[in-house]
py3Dmol code that shows the C-alpha trace and the ligand (Angstrom):
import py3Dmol

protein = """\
ATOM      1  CA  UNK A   1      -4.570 -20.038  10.660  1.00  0.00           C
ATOM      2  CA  UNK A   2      -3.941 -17.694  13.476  1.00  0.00           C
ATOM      3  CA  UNK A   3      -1.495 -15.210  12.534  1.00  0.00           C
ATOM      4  CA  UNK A   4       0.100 -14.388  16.114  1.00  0.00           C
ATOM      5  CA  UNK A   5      -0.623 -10.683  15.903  1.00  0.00           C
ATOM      6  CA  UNK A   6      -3.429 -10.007  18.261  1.00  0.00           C
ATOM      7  CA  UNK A   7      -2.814  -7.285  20.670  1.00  0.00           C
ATOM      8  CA  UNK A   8      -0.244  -6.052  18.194  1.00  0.00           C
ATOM      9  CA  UNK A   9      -0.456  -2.043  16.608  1.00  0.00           C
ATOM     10  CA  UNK A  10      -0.420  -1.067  13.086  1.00  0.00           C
ATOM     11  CA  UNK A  11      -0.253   2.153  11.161  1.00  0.00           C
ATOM     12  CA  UNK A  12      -2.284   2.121   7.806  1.00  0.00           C
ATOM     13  CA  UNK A  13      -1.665   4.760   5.956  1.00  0.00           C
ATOM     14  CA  UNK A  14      -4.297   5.806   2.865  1.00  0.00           C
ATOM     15  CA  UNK A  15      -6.311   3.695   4.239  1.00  0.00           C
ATOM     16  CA  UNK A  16     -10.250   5.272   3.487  1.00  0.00           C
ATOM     17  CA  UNK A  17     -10.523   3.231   0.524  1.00  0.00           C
ATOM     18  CA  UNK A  18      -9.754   0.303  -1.759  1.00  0.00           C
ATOM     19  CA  UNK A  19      -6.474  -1.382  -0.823  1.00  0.00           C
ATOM     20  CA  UNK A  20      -5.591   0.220   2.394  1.00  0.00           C
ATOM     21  CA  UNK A  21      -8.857   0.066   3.747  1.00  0.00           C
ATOM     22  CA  UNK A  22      -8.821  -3.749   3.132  1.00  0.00           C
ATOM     23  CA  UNK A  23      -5.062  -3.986   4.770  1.00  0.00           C
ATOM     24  CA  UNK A  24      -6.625  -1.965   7.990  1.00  0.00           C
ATOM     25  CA  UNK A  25      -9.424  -4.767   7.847  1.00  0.00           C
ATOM     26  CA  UNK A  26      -8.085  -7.933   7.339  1.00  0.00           C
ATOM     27  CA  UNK A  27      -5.637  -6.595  10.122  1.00  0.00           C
ATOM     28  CA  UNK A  28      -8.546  -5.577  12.540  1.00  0.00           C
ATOM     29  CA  UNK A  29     -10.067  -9.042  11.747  1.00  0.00           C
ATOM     30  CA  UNK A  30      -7.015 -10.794  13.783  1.00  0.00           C
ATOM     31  CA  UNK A  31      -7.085  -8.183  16.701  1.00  0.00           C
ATOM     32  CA  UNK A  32      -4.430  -6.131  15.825  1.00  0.00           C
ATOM     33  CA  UNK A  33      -4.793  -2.278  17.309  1.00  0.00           C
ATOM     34  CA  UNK A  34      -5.175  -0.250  13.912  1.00  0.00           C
ATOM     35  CA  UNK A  35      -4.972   3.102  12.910  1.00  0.00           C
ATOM     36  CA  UNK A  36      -5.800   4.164   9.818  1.00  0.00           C
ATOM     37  CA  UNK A  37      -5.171   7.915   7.893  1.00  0.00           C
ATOM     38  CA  UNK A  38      -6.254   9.536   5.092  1.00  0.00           C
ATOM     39  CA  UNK A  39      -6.835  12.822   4.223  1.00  0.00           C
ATOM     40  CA  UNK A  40     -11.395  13.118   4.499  1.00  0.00           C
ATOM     41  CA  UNK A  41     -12.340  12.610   7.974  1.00  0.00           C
ATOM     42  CA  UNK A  42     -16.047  11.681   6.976  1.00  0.00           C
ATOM     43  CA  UNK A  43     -14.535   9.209   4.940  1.00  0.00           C
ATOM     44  CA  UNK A  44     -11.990   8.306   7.456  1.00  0.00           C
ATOM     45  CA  UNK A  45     -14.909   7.587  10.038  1.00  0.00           C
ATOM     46  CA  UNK A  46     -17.232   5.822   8.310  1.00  0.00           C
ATOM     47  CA  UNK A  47     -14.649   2.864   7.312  1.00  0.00           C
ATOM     48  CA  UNK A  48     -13.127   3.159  10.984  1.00  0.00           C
ATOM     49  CA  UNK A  49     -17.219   2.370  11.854  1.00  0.00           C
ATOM     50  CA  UNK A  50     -17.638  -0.628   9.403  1.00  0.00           C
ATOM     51  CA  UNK A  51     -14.779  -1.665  10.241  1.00  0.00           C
ATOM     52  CA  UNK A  52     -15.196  -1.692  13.991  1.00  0.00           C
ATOM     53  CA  UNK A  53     -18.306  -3.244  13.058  1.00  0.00           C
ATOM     54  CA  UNK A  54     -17.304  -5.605  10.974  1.00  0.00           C
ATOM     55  CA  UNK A  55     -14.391  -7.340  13.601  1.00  0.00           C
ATOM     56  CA  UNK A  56     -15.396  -6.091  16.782  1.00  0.00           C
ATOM     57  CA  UNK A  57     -12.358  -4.505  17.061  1.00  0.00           C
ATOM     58  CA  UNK A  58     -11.642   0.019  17.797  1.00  0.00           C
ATOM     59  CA  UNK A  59     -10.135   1.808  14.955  1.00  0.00           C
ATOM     60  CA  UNK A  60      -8.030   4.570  15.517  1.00  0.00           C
ATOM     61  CA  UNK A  61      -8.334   8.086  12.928  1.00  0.00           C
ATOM     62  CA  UNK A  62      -6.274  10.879  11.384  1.00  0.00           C
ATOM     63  CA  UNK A  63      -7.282  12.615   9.223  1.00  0.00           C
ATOM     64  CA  UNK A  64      -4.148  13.890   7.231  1.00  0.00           C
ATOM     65  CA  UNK A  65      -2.196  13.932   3.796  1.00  0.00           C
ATOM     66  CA  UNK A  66       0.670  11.372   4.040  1.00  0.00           C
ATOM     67  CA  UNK A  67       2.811  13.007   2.093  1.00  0.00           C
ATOM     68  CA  UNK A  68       2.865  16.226   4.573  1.00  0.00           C
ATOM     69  CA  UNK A  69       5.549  16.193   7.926  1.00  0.00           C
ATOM     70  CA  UNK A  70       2.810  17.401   9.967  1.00  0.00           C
ATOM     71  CA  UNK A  71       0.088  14.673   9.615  1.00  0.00           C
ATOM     72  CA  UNK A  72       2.239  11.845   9.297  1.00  0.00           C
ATOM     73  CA  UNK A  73       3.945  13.036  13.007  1.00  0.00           C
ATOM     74  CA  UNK A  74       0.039  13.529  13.831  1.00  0.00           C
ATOM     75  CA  UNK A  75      -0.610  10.135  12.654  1.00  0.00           C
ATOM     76  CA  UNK A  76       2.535   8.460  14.722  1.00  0.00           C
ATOM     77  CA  UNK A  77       1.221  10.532  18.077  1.00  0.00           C
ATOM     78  CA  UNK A  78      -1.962   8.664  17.426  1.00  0.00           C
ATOM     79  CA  UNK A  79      -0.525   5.173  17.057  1.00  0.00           C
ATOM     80  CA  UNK A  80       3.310   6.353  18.454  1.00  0.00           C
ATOM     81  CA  UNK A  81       4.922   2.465  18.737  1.00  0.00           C
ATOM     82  CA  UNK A  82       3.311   0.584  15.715  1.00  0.00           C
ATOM     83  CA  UNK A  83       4.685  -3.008  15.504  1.00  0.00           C
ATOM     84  CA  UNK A  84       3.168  -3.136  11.797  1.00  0.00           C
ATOM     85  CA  UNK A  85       3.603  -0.574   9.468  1.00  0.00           C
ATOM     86  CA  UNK A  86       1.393  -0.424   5.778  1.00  0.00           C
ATOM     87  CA  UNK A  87       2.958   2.598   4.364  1.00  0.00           C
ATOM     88  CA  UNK A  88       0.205   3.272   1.722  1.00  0.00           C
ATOM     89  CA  UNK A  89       0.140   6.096  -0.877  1.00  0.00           C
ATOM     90  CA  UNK A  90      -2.556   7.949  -2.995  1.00  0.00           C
ATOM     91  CA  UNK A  91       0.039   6.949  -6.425  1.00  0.00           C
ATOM     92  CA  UNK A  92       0.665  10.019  -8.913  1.00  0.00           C
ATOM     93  CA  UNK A  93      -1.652  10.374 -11.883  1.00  0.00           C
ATOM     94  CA  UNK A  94      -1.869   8.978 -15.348  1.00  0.00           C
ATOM     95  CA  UNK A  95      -0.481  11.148 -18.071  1.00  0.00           C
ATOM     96  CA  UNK A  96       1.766  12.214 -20.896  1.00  0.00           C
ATOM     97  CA  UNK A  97       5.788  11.883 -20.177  1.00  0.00           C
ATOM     98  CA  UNK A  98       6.284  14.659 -22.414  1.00  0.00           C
ATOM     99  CA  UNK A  99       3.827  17.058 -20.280  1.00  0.00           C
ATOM    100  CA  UNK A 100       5.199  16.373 -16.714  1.00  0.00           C
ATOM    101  CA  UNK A 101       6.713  19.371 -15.281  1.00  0.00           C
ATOM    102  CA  UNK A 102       9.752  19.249 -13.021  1.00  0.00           C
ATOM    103  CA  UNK A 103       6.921  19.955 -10.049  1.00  0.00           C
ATOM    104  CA  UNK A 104       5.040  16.699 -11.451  1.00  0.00           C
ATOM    105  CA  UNK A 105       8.002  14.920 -10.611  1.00  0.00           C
ATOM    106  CA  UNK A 106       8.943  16.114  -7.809  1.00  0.00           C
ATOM    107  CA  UNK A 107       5.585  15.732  -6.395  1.00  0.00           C
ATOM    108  CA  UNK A 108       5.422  12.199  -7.310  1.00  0.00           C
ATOM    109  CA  UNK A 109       8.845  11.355  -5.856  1.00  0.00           C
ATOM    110  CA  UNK A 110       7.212  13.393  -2.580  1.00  0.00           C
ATOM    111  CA  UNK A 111       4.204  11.147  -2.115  1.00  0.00           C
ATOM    112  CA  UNK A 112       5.540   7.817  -3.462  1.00  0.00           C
ATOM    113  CA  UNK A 113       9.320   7.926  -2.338  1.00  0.00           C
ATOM    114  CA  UNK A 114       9.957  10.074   0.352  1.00  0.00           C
ATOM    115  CA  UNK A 115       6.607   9.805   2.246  1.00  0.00           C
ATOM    116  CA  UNK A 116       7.105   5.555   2.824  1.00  0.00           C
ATOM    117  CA  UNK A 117      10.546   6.164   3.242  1.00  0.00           C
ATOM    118  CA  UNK A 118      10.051   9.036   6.217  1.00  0.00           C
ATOM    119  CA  UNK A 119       7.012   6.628   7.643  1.00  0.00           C
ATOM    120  CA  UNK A 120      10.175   3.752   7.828  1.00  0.00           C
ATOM    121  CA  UNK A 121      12.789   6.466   9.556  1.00  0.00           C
ATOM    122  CA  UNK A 122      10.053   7.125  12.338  1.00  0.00           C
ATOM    123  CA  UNK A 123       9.219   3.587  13.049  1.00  0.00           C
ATOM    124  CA  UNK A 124      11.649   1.253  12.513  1.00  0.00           C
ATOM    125  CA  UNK A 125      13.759   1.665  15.473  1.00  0.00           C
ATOM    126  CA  UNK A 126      11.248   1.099  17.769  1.00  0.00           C
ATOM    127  CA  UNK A 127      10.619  -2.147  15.761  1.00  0.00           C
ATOM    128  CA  UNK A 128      13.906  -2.931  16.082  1.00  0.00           C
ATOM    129  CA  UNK A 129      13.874  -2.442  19.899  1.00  0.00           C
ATOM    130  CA  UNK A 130      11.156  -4.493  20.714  1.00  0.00           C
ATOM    131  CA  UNK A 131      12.293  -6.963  18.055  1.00  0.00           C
ATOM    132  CA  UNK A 132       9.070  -7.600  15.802  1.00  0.00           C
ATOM    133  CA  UNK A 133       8.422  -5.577  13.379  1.00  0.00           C
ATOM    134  CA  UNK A 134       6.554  -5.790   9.732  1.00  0.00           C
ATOM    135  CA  UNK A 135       6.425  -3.196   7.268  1.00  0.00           C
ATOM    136  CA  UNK A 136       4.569  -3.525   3.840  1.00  0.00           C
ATOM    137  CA  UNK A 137       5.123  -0.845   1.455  1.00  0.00           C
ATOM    138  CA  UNK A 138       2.496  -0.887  -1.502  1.00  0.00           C
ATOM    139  CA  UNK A 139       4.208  -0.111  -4.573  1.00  0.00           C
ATOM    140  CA  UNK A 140       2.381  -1.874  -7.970  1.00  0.00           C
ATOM    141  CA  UNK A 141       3.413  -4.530 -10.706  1.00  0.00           C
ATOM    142  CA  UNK A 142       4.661  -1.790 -12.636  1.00  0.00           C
ATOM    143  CA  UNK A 143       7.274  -1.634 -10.820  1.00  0.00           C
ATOM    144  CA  UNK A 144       8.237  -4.741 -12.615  1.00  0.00           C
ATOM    145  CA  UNK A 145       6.956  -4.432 -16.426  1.00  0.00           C
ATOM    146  CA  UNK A 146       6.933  -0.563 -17.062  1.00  0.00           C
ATOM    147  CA  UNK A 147       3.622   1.075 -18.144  1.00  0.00           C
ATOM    148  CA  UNK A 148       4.593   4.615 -19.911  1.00  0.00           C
ATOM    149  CA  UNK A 149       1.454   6.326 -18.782  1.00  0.00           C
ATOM    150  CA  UNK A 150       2.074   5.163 -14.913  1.00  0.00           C
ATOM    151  CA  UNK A 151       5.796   5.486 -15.152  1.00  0.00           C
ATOM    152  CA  UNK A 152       5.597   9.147 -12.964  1.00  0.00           C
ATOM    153  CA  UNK A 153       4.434   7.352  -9.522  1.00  0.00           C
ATOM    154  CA  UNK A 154       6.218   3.882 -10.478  1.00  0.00           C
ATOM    155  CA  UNK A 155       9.765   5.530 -11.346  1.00  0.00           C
ATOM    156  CA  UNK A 156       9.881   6.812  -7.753  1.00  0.00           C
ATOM    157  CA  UNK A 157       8.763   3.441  -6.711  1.00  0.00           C
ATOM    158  CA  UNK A 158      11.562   1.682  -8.015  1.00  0.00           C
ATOM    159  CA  UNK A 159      13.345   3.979  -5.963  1.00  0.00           C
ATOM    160  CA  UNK A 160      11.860   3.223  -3.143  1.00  0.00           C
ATOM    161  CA  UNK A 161      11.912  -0.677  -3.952  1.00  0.00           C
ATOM    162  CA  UNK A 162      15.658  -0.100  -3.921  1.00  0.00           C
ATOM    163  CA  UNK A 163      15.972   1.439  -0.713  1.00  0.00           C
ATOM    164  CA  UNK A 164      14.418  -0.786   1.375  1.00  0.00           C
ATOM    165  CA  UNK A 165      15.394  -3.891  -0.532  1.00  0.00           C
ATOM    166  CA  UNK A 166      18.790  -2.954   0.840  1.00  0.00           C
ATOM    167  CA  UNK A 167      17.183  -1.759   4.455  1.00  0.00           C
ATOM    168  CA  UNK A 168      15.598  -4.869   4.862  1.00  0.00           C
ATOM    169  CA  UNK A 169      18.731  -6.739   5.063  1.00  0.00           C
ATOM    170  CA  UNK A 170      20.338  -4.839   7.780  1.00  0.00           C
ATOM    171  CA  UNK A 171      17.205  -5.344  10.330  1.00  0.00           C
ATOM    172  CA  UNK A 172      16.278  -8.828   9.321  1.00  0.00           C
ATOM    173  CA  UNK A 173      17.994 -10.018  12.455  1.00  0.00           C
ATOM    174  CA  UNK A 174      15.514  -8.277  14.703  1.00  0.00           C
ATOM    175  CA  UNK A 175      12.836 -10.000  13.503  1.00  0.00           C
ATOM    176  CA  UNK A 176      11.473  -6.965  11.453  1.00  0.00           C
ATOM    177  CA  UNK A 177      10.748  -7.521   8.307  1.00  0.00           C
ATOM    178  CA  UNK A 178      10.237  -5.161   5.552  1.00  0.00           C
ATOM    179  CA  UNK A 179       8.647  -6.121   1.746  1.00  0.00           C
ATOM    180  CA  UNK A 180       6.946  -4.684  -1.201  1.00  0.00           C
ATOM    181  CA  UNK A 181       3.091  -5.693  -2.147  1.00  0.00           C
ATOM    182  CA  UNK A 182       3.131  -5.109  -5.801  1.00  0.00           C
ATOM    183  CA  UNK A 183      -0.457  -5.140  -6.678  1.00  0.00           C
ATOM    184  CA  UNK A 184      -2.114  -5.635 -10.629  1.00  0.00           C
ATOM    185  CA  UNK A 185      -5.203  -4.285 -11.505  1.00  0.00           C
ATOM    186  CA  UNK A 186      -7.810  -4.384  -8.025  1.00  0.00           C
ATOM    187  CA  UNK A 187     -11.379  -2.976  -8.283  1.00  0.00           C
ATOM    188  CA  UNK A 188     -10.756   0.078  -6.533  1.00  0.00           C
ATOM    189  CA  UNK A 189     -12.114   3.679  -7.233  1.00  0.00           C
ATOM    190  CA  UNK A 190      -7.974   4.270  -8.394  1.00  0.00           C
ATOM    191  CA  UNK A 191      -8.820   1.847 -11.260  1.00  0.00           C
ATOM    192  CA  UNK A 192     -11.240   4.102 -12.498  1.00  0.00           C
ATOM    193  CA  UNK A 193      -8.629   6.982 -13.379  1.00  0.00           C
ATOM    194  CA  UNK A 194      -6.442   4.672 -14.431  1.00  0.00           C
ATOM    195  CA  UNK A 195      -8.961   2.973 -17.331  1.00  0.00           C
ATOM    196  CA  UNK A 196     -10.419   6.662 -18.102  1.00  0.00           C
ATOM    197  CA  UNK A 197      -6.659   7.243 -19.010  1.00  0.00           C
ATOM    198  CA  UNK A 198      -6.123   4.421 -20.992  1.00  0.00           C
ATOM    199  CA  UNK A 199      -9.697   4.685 -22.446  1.00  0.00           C
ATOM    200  CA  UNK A 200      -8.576   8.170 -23.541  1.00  0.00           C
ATOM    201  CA  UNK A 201      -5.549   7.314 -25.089  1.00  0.00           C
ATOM    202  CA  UNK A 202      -7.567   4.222 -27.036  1.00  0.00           C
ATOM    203  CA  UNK A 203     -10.111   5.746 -28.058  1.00  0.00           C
ATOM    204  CA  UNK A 204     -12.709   3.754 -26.296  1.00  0.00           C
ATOM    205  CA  UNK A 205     -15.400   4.110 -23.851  1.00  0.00           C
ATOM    206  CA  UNK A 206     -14.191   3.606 -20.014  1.00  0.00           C
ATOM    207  CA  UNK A 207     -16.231   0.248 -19.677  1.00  0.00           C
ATOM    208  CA  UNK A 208     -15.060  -1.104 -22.763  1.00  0.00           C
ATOM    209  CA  UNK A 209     -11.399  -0.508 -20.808  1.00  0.00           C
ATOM    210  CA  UNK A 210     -12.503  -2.163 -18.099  1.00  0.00           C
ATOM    211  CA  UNK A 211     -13.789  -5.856 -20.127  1.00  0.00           C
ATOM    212  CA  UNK A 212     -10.641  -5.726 -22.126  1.00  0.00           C
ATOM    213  CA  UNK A 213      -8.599  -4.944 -19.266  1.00  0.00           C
ATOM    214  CA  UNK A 214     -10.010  -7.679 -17.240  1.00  0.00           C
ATOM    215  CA  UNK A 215     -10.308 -10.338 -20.388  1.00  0.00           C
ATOM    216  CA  UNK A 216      -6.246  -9.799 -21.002  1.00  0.00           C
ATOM    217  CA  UNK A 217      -5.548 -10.954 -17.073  1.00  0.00           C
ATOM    218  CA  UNK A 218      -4.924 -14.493 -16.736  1.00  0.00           C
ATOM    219  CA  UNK A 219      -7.549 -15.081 -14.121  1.00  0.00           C
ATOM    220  CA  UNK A 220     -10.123 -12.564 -16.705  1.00  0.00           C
ATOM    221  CA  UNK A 221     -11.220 -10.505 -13.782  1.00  0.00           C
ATOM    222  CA  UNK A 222      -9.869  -7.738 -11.278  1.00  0.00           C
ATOM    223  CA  UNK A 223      -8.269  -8.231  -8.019  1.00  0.00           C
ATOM    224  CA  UNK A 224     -10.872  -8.311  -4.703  1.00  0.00           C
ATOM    225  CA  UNK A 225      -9.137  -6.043  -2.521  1.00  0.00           C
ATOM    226  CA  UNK A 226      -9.931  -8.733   0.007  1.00  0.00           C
ATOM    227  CA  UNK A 227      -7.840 -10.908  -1.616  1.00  0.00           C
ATOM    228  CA  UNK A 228      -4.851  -8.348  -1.247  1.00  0.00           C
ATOM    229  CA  UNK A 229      -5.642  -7.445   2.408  1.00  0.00           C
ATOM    230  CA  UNK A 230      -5.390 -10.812   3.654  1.00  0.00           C
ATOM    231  CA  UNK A 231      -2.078 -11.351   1.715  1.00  0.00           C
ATOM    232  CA  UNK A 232      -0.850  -8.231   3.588  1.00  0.00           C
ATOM    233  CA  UNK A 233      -1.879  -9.641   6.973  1.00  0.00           C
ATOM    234  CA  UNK A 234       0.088 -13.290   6.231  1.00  0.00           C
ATOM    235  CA  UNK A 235       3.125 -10.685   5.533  1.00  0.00           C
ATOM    236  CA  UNK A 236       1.981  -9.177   8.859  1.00  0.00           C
ATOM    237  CA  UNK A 237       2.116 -12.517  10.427  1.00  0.00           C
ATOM    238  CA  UNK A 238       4.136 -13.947  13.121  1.00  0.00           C
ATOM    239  CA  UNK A 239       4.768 -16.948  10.803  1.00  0.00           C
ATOM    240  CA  UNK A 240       5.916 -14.420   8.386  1.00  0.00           C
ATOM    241  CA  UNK A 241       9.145 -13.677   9.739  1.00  0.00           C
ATOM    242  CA  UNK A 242      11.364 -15.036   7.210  1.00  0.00           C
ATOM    243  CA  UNK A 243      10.033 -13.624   4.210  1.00  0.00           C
ATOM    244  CA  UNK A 244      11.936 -10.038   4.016  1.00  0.00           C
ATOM    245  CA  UNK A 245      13.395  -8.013   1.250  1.00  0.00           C
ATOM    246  CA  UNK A 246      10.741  -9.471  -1.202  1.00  0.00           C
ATOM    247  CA  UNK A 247       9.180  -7.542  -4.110  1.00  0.00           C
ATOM    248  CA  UNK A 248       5.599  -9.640  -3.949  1.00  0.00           C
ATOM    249  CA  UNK A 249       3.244  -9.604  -7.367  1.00  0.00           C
ATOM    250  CA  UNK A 250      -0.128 -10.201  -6.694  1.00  0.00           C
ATOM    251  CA  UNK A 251      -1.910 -10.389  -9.972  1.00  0.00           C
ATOM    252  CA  UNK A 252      -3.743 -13.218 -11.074  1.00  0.00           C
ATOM    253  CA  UNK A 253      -0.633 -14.294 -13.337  1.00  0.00           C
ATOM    254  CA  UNK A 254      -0.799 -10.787 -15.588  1.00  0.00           C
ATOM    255  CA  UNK A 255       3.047 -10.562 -14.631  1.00  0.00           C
ATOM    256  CA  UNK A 256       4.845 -12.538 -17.494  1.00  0.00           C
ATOM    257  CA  UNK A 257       8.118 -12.664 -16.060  1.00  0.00           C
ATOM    258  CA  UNK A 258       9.987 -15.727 -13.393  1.00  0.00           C
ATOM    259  CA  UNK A 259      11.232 -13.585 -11.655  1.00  0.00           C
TER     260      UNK A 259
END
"""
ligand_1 = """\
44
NAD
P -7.902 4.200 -4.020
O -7.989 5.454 -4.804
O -9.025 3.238 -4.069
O -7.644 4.540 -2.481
C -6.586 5.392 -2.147
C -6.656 5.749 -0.677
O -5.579 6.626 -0.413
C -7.915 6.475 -0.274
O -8.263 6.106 1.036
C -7.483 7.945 -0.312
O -8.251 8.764 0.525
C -6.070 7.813 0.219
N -5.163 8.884 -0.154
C -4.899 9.363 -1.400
N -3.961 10.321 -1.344
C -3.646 10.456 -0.040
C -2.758 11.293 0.664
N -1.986 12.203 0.029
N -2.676 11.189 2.015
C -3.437 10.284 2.672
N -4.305 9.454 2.055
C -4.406 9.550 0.719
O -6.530 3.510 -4.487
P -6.078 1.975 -4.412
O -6.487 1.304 -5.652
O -6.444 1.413 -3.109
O -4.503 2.147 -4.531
C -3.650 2.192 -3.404
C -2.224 2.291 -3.899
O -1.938 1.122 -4.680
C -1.990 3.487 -4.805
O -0.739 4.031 -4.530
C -2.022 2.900 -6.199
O -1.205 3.611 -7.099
C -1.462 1.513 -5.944
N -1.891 0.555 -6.977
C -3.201 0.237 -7.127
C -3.569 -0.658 -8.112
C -5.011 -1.049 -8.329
O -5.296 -1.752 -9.275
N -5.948 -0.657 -7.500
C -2.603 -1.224 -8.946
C -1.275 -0.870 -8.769
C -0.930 0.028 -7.767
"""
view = py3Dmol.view(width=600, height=400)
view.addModel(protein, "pdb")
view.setStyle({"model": 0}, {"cartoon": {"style": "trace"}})
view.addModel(ligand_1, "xyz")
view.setStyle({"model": 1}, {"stick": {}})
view.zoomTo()
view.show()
């Protein structure tokens, strides 16, 4: 299928590694002008290189924390008009509710709230102007069924899951659309921290995590982040312009729930 976005710009942001990386490439892989940011420039330019490579296609970097003013106004001067927006986050870490300062949260509502959120303000009017515009905030199935030790990032995501459930309506008619990607468990390196948490509060070895982690998913295995990047790009899609305000589990079944 050809997705009617060639020639179009994205902004990727966290996008060195794992799920944002694989956004920036399935998104490269149908023409579209990215550029990608994260905060390790080496990093930064060696997955700008394979992923050049890898479609043929220039990748723009900037190198810069997303949840700072500075580099995310950096990071629009680099890519100022982007039709697509993948407002990617680091996530807050693993821990105890009972030991999270005020600062903890704060931080966490910083990075996984306000930074999306201030990504949106900057871009979406343009969108709006030029009527196309897709923005895919990646949030997590959490969002959905509650995990104590993840609630820090995933309480602020709700809140963000709120916001632009409601935005989305009000721009719909200008063909931009805004959803959620709610991912489940993907091999990433974030996966690691997360199973050394759990594998800390179980008492078990970090592999051991990982097989029973992956044996209690329907589909008994991890997420390819391939799988989620081309997902992203459909949402990205031309064809994809009536699916808006959606909060979008991708999985392999783990989710329970109908709705
Ligand atoms: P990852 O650790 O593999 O990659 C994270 C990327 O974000 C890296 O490129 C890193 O350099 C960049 N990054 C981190 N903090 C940043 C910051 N402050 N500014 C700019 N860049 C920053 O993680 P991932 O697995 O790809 O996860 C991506 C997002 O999806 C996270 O928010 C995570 O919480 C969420 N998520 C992941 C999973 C999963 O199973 N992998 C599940 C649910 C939710």
């Amino acid at each position: 299928m050809n997705l009617g976005i060639a020639g179009k710009s994205a902004l990727v942001t966290a996008a060195s590694r794992g799920l944002g990386r694989a956004c920036a490439l399935a998104l490269a892989r149908e023409g579209v002008k990215v550029t990608i940011m994260a905060r390790r420039a080496d990093v930064l330019e060696n997955t700008a290189r394979d992923i050049a490579a890898s479609t043929g296609n220039p990748v723009g970097v900037v190198a810069g924390d997303v949840t700072r003013d500075e580099d995310r106004r950096q990071a629009l001067a680099a890519c100022p008009a982007p039709d697509i927006l993948i407002a990617n986050v680091g996530g807050a870490p693993p821990g105890n509710w009972q030991e999270w300062s005020r600062t903890d949260w704060l931080e966490a509502v910083d990075g996984t709230l306000v930074a999306p959120v201030e990504l949106i303000r900057a871009t979406l009017p343009g969108m709006r102007g030029r009527k196309f515009g897709r923005i895919v905030c990646i949030t997590s199935a959490l969002v959905k069924a509650p995990n104590l030790t993840l609630a820090l990032g995933n309480a602020a995501r709700s809140g963000l899951t709120n916001f632009v459930g409601a935005l989305s309506r009000q721009v719909a008619a200008d063909n931009v659309t805004i959803n959620c990607l709610l991912p489940g468990p993907f091999d990433t390196d974030r996966v690691q921290v997360t199973l050394a948490a759990t594998a800390k509060a179980e008492g078990i070895g970090v592999e051991e995590a990982r097989a029973r982690r992956a044996a209690a998913n329907p589909a008994k295995r991890f997420g390819d982040p391939a799988e989620f990047g081309d997902y992203c790009a459909f949402l990205c899609s031309a064809q994809a312009g009536y699916i808006t305000g959606q909060n979008l589990v991708i999985d392999g079944g783990n989710y329970p729930g109908m709705l």
